[in-house]
N, C-alpha and C positions, 0 to 999 in steps of 0.2 A: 607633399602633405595631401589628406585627402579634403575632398568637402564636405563642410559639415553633415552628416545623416548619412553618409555614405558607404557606410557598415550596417548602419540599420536597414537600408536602401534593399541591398544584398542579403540581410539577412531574411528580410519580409521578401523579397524574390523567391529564394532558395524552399522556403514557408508553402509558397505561392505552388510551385512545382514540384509538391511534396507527393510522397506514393499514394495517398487518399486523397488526392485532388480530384474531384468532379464525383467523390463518391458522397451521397444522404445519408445520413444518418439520422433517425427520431429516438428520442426517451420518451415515452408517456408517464414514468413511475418516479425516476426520480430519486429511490433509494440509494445508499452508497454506491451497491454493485453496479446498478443498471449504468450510475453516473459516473465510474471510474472506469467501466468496458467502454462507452461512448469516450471519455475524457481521453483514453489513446489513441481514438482517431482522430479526435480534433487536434492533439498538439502532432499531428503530422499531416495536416494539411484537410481532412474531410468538413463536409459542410454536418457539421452537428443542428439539429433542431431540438430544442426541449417543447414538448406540450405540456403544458402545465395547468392544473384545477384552478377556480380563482382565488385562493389561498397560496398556490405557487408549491413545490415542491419538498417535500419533509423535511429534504438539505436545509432550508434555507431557515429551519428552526435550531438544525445541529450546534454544540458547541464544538470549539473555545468563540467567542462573540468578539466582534472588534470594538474598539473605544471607539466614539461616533461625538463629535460635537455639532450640535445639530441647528440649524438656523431655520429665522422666522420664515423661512419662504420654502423649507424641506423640512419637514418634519417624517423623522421616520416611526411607524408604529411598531416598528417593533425590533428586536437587537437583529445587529448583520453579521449573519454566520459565517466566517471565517473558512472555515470545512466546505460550506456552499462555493465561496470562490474560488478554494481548491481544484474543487471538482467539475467546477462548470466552466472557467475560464474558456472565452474566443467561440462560444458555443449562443447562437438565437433563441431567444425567449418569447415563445407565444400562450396566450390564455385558451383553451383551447376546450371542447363539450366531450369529456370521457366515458359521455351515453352513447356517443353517435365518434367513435372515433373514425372510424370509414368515411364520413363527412371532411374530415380537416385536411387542407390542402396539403399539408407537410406528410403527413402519413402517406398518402395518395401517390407522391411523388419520393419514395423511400426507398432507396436499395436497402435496408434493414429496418426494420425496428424492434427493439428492446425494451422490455416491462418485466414487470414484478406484477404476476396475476392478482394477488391480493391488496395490490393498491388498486385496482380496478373495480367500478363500483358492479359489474358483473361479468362474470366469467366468457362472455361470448364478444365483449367489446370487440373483440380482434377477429371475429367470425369473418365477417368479411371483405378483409381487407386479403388482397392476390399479390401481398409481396413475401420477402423472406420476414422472419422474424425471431429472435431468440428471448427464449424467459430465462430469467435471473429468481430462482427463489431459493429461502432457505430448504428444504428439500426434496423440491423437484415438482414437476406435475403428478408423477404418480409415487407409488410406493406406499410403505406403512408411515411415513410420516409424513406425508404429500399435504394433509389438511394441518398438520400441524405449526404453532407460530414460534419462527425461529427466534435466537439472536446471537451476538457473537460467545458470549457464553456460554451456553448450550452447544456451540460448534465445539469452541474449546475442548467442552467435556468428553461430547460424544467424538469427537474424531484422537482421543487419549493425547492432544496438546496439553492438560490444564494438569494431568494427574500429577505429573512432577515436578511441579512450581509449587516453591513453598518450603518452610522448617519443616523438620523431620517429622513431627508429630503433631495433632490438629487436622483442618482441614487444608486443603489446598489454597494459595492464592489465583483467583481471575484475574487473567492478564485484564489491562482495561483499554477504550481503542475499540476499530472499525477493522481491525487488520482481517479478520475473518470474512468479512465483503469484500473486502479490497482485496485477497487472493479468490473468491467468488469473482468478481468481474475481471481479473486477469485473465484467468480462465474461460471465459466466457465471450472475451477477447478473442484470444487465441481459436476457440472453434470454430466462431462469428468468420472470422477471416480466413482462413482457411475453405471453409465452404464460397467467400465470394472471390474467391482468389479459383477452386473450383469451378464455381459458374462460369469466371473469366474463362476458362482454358478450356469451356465444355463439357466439362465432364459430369456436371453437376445438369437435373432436372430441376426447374423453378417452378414456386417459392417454396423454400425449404422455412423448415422449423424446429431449432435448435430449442433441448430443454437444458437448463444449467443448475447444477443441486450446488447450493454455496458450501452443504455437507463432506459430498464427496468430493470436490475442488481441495478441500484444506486435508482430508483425509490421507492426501497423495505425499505429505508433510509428514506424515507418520506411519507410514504404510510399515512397517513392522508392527508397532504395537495393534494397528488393526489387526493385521493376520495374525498373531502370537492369540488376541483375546476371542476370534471367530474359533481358535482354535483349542483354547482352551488352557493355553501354555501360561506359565506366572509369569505376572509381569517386574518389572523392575521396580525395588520399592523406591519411596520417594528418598535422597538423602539429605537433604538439607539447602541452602543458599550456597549458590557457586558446589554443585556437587552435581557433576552430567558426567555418570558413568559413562565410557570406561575412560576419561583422558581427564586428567588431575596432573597441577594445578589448571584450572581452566574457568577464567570468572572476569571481576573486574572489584577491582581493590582501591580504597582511597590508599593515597599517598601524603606527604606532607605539604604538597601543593600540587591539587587535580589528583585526577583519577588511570588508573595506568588498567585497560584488558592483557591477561594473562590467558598464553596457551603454551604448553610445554608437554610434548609428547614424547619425544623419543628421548633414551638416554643419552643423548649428548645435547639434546635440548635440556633438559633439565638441569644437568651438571654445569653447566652456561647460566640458569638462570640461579642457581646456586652459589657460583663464584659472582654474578651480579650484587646480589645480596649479603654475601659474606656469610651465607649459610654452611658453614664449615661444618657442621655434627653430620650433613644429611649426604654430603657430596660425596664421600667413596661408598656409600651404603650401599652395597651392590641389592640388596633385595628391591630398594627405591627404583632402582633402572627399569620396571616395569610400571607402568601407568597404572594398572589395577591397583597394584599394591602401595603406591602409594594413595590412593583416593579408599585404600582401606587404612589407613594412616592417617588419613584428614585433621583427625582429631590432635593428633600430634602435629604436624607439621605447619597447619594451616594459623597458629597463634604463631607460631617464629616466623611465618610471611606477612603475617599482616605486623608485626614489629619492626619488620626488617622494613617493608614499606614506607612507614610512618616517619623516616629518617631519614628519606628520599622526595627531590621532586619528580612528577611524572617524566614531565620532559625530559629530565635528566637521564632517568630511568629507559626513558628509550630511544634516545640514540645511541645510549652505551649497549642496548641489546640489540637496536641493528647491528651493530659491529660484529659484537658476538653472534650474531644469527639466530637470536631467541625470536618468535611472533609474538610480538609485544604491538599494544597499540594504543596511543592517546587520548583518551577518550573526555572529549568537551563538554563543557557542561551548557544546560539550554543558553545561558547567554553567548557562551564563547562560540558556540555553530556558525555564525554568519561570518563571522572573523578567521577561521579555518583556513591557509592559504591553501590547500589542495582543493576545500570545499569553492571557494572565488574563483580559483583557476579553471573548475572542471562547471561551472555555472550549476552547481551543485541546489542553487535555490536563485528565483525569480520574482519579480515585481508585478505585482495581480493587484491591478487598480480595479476597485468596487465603490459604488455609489463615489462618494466625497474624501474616500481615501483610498491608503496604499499599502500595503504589508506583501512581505516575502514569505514564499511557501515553495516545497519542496518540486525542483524540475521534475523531468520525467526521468525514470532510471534506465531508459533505452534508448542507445542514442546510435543515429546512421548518418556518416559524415557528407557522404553524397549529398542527401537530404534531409539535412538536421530539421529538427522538430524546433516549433514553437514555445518558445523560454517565456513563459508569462505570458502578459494579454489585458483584456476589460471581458468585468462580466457585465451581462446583459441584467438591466434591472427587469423585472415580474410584466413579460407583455408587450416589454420594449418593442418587438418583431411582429406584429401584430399586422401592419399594416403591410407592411410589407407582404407575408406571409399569405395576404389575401390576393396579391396579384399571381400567384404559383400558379 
């Protein structure tokens, strides 16, 4: 038997000697992106620094808010962002003068730093500072929309994500959510490192200065419909819920207990998920064996599936379509997620203590077994690193 902490031991080792050990990293801005590019360094090992205004970082206003019982000796002013802990986890918090950022020791001492220029109270704050640097903005330093104020729906729009969400007729639905940053600072990631992976090997002159458009980042998600509309070419109209031309059926359907994702592409997918359901009028219909034509069917077919569903548990429903070999998929609803046994197995979500509590939020989705990353953590309260941060 082991002794007790003994895995944790190992695991904070493993953390410890992770591929961004000994590498700085600074956020001065603080926005989703800047803090979700920083946020993958730190759950593999880099020393994250936030500088922060004295008000602390936009994050830390974001919803969903934790339930907080608050006592006579802490009094918090104000709710604690959930989304903040998300994103900040295992990362130093300092208050820091974003007139004079060339002054602050963290900066000084930075293999990178990351901002969003219009959180900056002016545009040269970073004039002169002699390290690498990357901007996070909605679109870009330069361009036709460089001065313009982004957000995730307007990315939606403009990068043709949003046109085909939504009933057939009316406007479209805004997806809701930060995903639109948060593929912004993956991105942004991904450059980030790549140039100090560069610098490692030489190849690179220093300091370099990466710009990141959170526009073109998510555009790279629909790079047809951009080229098809630069071009001039019609686009796809919208057809309704659960309708993404060309592969039908393809959605996600209540059942009579949970909810069961459907994907059935080829004709012997389909005829599988036909004899599932006891769809007998549809299953020799040779014209169905093509995906188009059935998702020009919709209309007909899609009331005898959501019937046939309705008679059915999900569960049920899919392990008898493993068997068959239908891509079928269970799909949990917000409370059942943490119960998930694939999701506990694969540490799918993590224990993020903030202030005077605890809640689970979603691990990191990149994982290297050599050097597994950091599953949770403590966030640092507004400043907490202060003193520290003055001995740099």
């Amino acid at each position: 038997m082991q002794p007790e902490n003994s895995a944790d031991r190992s695991t904070e080792n493993a953390f410890q000697s992770g591929p961004f050990a000994g590498l700085n990293i600074v956020d001065v801005s603080g926005t989703v992106a800047t803090s979700y590019a920083c946020k993958l360094f730190a759950d593999y090992g880099a020393t994250v620094t936030n500088v922060e205004p004295p008000r602390g970082f936009p994050t830390r206003s974001l919803k969903p808010f934790l339930p907080t019982q608050l006592s006579a000796t802490h009094q918090q002013q104000r709710p604690i962002s959930a989304m903040h802990g998300y994103l900040h986890c295992n990362k130093a918090s300092v208050v820091g003068d974003h007139n004079n950022l060339a002054a602050e020791p963290a900066v000084g001492a930075a293999d990178l730093v990351v901002f969003d220029p219009k959180t900056l109270p002016h545009t040269d704050s970073l004039a002169d500072i002699k390290v690498n640097t990357c901007a996070i903005s909605w679109f870009g330093l330069t361009g036709p929309y460089a001065q313009y104020q982004g957000s995730d729906g307007a990315i939606y729009a403009l990068s043709g994500f949003m046109k085909g969400i939504g009933e057939e007729a009316g406007p479209p639905i805004i997806p809701s959510g930060v995903q639109a940053q948060i593929v912004g600072g993956l991105s942004a990631f991904n450059g980030a490192l790549g140039h100090l992976l560069g610098q490692l090997m030489g190849n690179l002159e220093q300091p370099f200065a990466l710009d990141n458009s959170i526009l073109e980042a998510n555009m790279c998600l629909t790079d047809l419909l951009a080229i098809n509309a630069f071009n001039k070419n019609p686009l796809p109209p919208r057809m309704g819920i659960n309708r993404f031309p060309p592969t039908y059926p393809l959605g996600i359907w209540p059942c009579k207990d949970g909810w069961l994702g459907v994907t059935a592409l080829t004709p012997s997918q389909w005829k599988a998920f036909c004899e599932l359901l006891s769809l007998d009028d549809f299953t020799d219909v040779s014209f169905f064996n093509a995906s188009v034509n059935r998702l020009a069917s919709a209309d007909v077919i899609e009331p005898a599936i959501i019937q046939a569903l309705a008679t059915y548990s999900a569960e049920e429903l899919f392990h008898k379509g493993q068997a068959l070999r239908i891509p079928l998929a269970r799909v949990p609803t917000m409370e059942e997620l943490f119960a998930v046994d694939q999701y506990v197995s694969r540490q799918a979500f993590s224990s993020i203590s903030m202030h005077d509590t605890t809640f689970l939020a979603p691990s990191i989705p990149f994982r290297l077994f050599a050097t597994p990353p950091h599953f949770g953590g403590r966030v640092a309260a507004l400043g907490e690193d202060n003193s520290t941060q003055a001995n740099v």
